[in-house]
Structures are given as structure tokens and as C-alpha cells.
C-alpha positions as CSV (number, residue, x, y, z in Angstrom):
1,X,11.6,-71.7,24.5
2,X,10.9,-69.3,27.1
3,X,11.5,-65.6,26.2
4,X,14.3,-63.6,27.8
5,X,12.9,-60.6,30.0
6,X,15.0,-57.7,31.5
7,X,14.7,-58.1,35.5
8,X,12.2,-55.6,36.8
9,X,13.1,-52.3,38.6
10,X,13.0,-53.7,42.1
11,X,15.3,-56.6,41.2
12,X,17.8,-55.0,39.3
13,X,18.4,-52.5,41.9
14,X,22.5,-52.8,41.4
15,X,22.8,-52.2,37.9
16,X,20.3,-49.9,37.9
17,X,22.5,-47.1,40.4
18,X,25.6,-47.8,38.1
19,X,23.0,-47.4,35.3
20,X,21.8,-43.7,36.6
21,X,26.1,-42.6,37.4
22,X,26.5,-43.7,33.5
23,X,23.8,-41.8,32.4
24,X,24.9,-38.2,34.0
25,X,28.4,-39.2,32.4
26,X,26.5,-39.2,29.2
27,X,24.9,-36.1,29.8
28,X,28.3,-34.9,30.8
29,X,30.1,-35.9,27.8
30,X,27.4,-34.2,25.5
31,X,27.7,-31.3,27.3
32,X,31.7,-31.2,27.1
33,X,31.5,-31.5,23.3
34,X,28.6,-28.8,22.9
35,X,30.4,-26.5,24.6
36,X,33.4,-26.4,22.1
37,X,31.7,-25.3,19.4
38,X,33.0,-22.1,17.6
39,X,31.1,-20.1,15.5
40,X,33.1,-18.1,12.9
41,X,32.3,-15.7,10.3
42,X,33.4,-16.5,6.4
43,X,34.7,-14.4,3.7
44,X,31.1,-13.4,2.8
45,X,29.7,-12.7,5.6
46,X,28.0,-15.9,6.7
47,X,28.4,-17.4,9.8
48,X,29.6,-21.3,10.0
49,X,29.4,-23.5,13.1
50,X,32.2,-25.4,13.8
51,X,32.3,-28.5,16.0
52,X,34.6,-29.5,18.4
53,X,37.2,-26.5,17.1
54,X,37.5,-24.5,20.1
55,X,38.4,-27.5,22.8
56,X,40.0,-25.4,26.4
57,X,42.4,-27.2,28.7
58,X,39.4,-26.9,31.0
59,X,37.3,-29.4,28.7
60,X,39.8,-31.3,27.6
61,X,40.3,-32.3,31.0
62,X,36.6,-32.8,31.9
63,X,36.5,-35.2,28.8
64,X,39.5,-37.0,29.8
65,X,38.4,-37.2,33.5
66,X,34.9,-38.5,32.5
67,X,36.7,-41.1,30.1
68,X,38.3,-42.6,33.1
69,X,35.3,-42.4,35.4
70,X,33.4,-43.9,33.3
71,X,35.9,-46.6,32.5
72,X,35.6,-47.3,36.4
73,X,31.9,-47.1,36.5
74,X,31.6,-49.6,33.1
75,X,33.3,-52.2,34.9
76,X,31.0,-51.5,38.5
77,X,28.2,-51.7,36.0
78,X,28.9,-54.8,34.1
79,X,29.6,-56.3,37.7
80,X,26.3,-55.5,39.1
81,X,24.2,-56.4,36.2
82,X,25.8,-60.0,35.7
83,X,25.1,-60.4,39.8
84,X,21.6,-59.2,39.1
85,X,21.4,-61.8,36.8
86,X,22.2,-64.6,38.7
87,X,19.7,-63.5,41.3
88,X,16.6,-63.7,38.8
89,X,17.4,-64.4,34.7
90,X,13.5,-64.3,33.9
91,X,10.6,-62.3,34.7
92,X,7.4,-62.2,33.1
93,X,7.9,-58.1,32.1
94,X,6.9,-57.2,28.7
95,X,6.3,-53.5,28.1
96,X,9.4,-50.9,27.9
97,X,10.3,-49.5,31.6
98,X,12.5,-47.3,33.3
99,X,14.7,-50.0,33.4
100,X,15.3,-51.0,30.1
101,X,15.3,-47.1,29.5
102,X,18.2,-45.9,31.5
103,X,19.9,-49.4,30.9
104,X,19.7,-48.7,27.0
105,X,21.0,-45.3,27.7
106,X,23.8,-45.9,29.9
107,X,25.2,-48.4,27.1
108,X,25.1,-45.7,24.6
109,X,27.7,-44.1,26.9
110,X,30.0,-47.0,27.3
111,X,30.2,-47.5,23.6
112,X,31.6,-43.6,23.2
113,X,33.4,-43.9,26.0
114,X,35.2,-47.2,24.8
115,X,35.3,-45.6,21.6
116,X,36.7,-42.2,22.3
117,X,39.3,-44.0,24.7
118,X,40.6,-46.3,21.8
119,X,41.1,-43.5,19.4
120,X,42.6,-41.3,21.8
121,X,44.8,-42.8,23.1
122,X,46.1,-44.2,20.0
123,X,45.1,-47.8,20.9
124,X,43.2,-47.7,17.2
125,X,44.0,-45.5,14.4
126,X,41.7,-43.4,13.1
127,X,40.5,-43.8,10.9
128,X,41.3,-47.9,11.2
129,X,40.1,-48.5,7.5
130,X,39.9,-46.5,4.6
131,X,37.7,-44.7,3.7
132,X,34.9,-46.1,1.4
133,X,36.4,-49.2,1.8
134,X,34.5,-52.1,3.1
135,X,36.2,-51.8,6.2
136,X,35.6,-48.5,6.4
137,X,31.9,-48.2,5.6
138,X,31.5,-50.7,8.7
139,X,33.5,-48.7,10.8
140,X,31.6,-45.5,9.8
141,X,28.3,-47.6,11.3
142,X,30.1,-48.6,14.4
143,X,27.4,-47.3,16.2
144,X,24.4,-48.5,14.5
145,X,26.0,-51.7,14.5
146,X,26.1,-51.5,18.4
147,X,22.8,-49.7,18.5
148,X,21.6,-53.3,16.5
149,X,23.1,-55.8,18.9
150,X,21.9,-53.9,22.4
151,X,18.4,-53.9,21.0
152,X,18.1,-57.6,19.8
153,X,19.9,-58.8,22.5
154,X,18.7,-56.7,25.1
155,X,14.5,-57.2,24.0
156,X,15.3,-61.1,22.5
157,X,11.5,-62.6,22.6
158,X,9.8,-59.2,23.1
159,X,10.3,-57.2,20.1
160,X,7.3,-56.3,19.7
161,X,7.6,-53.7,22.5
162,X,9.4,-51.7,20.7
163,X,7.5,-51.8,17.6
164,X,8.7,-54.4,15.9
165,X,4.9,-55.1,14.9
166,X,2.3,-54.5,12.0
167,X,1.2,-51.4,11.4
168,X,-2.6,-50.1,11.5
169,X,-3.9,-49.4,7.9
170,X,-1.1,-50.3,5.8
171,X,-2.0,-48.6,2.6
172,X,-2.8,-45.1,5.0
173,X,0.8,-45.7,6.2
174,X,2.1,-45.3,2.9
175,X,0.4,-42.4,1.9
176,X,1.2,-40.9,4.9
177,X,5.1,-42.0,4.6
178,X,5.3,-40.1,1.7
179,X,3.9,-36.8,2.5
180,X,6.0,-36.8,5.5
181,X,8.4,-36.8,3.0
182,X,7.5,-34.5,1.1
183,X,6.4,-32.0,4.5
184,X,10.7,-32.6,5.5
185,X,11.3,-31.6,2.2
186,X,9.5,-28.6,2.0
187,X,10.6,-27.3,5.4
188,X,14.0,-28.0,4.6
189,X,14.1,-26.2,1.0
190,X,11.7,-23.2,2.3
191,X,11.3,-22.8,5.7
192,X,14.6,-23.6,7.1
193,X,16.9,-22.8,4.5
194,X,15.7,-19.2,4.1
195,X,16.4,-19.0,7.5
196,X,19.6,-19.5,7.6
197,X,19.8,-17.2,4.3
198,X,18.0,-14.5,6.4
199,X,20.7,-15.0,9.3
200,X,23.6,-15.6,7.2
201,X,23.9,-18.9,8.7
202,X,25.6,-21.1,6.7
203,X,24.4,-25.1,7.0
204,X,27.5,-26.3,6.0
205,X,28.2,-29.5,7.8
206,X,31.6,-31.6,8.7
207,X,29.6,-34.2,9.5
208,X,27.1,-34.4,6.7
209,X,30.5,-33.6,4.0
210,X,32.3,-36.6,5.8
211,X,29.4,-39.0,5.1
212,X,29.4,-37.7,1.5
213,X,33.0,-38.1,0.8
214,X,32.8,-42.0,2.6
215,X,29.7,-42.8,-0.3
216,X,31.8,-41.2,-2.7
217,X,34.5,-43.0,-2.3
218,X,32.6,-46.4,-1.9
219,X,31.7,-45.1,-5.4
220,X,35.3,-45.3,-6.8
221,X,36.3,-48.5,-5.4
222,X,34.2,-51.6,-6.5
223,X,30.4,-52.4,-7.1
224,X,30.7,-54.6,-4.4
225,X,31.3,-51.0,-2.0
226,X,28.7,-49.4,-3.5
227,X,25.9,-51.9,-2.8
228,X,27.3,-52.0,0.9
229,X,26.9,-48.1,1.0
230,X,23.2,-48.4,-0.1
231,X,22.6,-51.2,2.3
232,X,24.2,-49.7,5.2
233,X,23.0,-46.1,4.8
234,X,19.6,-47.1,3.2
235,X,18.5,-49.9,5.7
236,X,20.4,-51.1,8.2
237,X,20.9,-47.3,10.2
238,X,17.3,-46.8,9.9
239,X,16.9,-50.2,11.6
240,X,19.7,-49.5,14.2
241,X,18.9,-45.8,15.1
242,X,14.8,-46.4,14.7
243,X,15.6,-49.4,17.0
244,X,17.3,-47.2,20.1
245,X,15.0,-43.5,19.4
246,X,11.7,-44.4,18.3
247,X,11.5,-48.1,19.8
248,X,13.1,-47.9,23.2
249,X,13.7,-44.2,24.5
250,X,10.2,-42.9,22.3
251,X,8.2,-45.6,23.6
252,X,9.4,-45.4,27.2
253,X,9.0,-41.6,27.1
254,X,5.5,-41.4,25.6
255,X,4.6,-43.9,28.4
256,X,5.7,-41.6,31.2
257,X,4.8,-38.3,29.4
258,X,2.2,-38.8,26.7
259,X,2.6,-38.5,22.6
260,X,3.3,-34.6,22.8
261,X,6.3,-34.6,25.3
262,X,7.5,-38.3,24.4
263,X,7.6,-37.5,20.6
264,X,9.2,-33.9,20.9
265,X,11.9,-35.1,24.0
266,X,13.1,-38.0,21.4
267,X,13.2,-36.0,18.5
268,X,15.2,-33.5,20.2
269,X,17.6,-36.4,21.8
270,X,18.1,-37.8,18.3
271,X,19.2,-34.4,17.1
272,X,21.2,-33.4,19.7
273,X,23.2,-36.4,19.7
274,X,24.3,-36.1,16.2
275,X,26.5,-32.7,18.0
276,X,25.9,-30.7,14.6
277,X,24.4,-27.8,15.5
278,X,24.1,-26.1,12.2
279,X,21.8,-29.4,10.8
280,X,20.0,-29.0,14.5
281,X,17.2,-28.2,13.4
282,X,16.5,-30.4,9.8
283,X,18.1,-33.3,12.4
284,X,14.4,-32.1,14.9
285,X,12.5,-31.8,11.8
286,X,13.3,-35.2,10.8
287,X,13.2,-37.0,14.2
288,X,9.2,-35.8,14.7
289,X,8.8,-36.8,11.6
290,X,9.8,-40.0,12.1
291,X,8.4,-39.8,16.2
292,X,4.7,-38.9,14.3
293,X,4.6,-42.0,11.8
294,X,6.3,-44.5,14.8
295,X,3.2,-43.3,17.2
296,X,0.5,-43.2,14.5
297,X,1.0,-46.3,13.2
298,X,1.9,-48.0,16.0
299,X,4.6,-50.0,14.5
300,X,8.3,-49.3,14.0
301,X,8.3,-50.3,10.4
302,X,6.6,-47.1,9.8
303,X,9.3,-44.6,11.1
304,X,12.1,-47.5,9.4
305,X,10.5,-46.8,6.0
306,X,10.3,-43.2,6.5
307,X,14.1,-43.0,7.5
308,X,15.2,-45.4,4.4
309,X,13.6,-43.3,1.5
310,X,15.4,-40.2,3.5
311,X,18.7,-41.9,3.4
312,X,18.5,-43.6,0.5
313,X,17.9,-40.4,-1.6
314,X,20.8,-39.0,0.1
315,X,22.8,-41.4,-0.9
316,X,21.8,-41.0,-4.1
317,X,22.1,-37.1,-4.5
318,X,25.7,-37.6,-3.2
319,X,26.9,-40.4,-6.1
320,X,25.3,-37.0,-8.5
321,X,27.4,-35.0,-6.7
């Protein structure tokens, strides 16, 4: 069976354009829900970030106008990449390029467009299931499971591109997997929580307390929905997000930049992206983390392991909680 290969730049010179007009609407939609944060001071004194609080007619219609723009564009897109397609299916391309690179990220866009669209305008409910249901646990990993099904799809019969590999000196990786560990953990507890304790920042997050009160939940409603909570948060978002940060955009960006750049661009990305400023910088601390162990080992796995134990504690702390 002959492996599928993405066409190569000079081929796939239609999708790529509607690739690049999806990519600043990505940028663009990042940047309309950054700037609505609101920072407020508390009772005592401490100063909490709050996300998307402080939305202006101004961005609301930016976000609304790049919804529909890039509604248009998704559909120019989809058009050019399935004539691209028919021009030439197979090449013999192996290694992550710019194409796969700005192809991966201008899916990421359509999926939050399509998403924010549905919810919007009412189309879905939101939330569809409830919370800590089964239902609701996949719909929580919407994403990750979209993240999954670009990256399988998109590198069928070259996995191994992105990492999907063994790592160099197994038994070094473990070692080394667990003192990143530990080094987040430190920096976390003593580093960056004094910090904020210095500034009077408080790292309270709506984000992070929404995934706590979704495992919580899957707590109260059936073993079966606790299991699913472990799996989803312990394993299958590391694979999906390790897939997309450290296996496509690292790997593309440490080939046009080198480790230093490719590592810290990603790391940033993957932090960014989560748009909750006041876990910004554990989110960085984590991403080079898992950036480092991806590069040094030069296999995926690594970074997947490294993400599972991280989650999969988290998970744990929050049934204690």
C-alpha cells in the first residue's frame, strides 16, 4: 500500500493562499480574545485576571466579522485543497514542511471558528451535555479529539515525522521524564508561585476550576465516568495536543529556526493558546518542558509520557479535592 503524502509546496499552491488568509484569521481571533481580558483587584488586595470579561462592541464585532470571513474562506479553502488533490494525490515527501505547517494551522482555525459559530448562534447549546457525563467529558476534548483526526489523517503512512518513533536511550528517557517533573514542580511551588505572592497576583484560573469541576463530577456519576476522565485527561490529550505542538508545529519550527527558537516559539504557542493569562507562565514552563524531552529524545513518546504523569496527577489531586 502506498503511503499517503501531503502535495508539496509548489503543487499545492491553491490551498496553500487560502491556508496563509486562515492563518492571520487565527492570529486575529487570538488577538480579539486577548484583548478582553480584565484584570480586577479582590477583597484582599490581590489582583485576578479575568478572561474574556471585558468584551467592547468594537471586539465583539471584529469576532463576529472574522467568524463570517472565515466561514467564507473555509469553504475557498476546502475548494482548493480537494482541486489540489485531484491534480497530484501522491508525492514522495516525507519530512514536515511549510506546507503541512500552515495547513495544520489553518485547520486549527476552522475548528474554533465552526465551533464558536455553533454556540453562538445558538445552533448547539452549551454546554450540549452535562457536565461530567460521558457526553460531556467528550465534548470537553472536542479539540483534542479534532487535534487526533487532522494528525492521523493528515501524516497517514508517515508518522514517524512527527515523532511517532523510538526514543534514543530508553532508560535515560525515564530518568530524565521524571526530573522534568520534578524541575515543573519546583518552579511551579517556588519560583512562580512566590511570584505571584510578591505581586499579589492571584493564579486563580476559570479555566483550570472548569476542568476540576468536569472530573469532579465524572466522580459522582458512575465508575464507568471516572475511568473515561483518567483516560481522556491522562492519555488521549497528551496524544492529541503532543501530536499538533511538539510533532507538527515544533518539528517544523526547529527545522526552519533551530532547537532554541523552535522549542521556545512552540512552547510559547501552546501557552498562549490556552488564553489564560494568569497560568501563562506554568502553561510556558510546561510546554519547554515537554519541547526539551520531544527534541532530546527524538521521539514523541517522550514529551506524551511527560504530559500523562502531569495530567494524570492532576486528575488525581482534583478527585482529593
Amino acid at each position: 500500500m502506498q503511503p499517503y503524502m501531503p502535495l508539496l509546496p509548489t503543487v499545492r499552491r491553491r490551498s496553500v493562499k487560502w491556508a496563509w488568509v486562515l492563518t492571520f484569521q487565527y492570529v486575529l481571533y487570538i488577538g480579539v480574545q486577548l484583548s478582553a481580558t480584565s484584570i480586577l483587584r479582590k477583597a484582599d488586595g490581590t489582583w485576578e485576571i479575568h478572561m474574556l470579561a471585558n468584551m467592547g462592541t468594537i471586539q465583539v464585532l471584529l469576532l463576529w466579522g472574522n467568524i463570517f470571513l472565515t466561514l467564507l474562506t473555509s469553504i475557498l479553502f476546502f475548494v482548493a485543497l480537494i482541486r489540489d488533490r485531484r491534480v497530484s494525490p501522491w508525492t514522495g515527501h516525507t519530512e514536515v514542511n511549510g506546507t503541512d505547517f500552515i495547513h495544520a494551522v489553518a485547520f486549527m482555525q476552522i475548528f474554533y471558528n465552526a465551533s464558536i459559530f455553533l454556540y453562538g448562534t445558538g445552533l448547539l447549546s452549551y454546554p450540549l451535555f452535562t457536565t461530567g457525563s460521558i457526553g460531556g467529558l467528550f465534548e470537553s476534548a472536542s479539540l483534542q479529539i479534532f487535534l487526533c483526526m487532522f494528525c492521523f489523517i493528515w501524516f497517514r503512512g508517515r508518522l514517524e515525522s512527527i515523532g511517532f518513533q523510538s526514543p534514543i536511550d530508553v532508560g535515560k528517557m525515564f530518568f530524565f521524564i521524571i526530573g522534568c517533573y520534578l524541575g515543573i514542580t519546583f518552579l511551579l511551588s517556588y519560583v512562580v508561585a512566590p511570584l505571584a505572592d510578591l505581586f499579589h497576583i492571584s493564579l486563580s484560573s476559570a479555566r483550570e476550576e472548569g476542568i476540576s469541576r468536569e472530573i469532579r463530577d465524572a466522580k459522582q456519576n458512575s465508575l464507568i465516568t471516572i475511568l473515561l476522565s483518567f483516560f481522556m485527561t491522562g492519555l488521549f490529550v497528551p496524544i492529541a495536543e503532543e501530536m499538533m505542538f511538539r510533532g507538527v508545529l515544533q518539528t517544523y519550527l526547529v527545522k526552519k529556526w533551530g532547537a532554541f527558537w523552535g522549542i521556545l516559539i512552540a512552547s510559547f504557542w501552546f501557552a498562549i493558546i490556552h488564553i489564560d493569562i494568569a497560568l501563562f507562565l506554568p502553561l510556558f514552563i510546561i510546554g519547554l518542558s515537554l519541547g526539551i524531552v520531544r527534541h532530546r529524545f527524538h521521539s514523541l513518546w517522550a514529551s506524551i509520557i511527560l504530559h500523562s504523569i502531569n495530567n494524570v496527577i492532576s486528575v488525581i489531586l482534583s478527585y482529593q479535592s
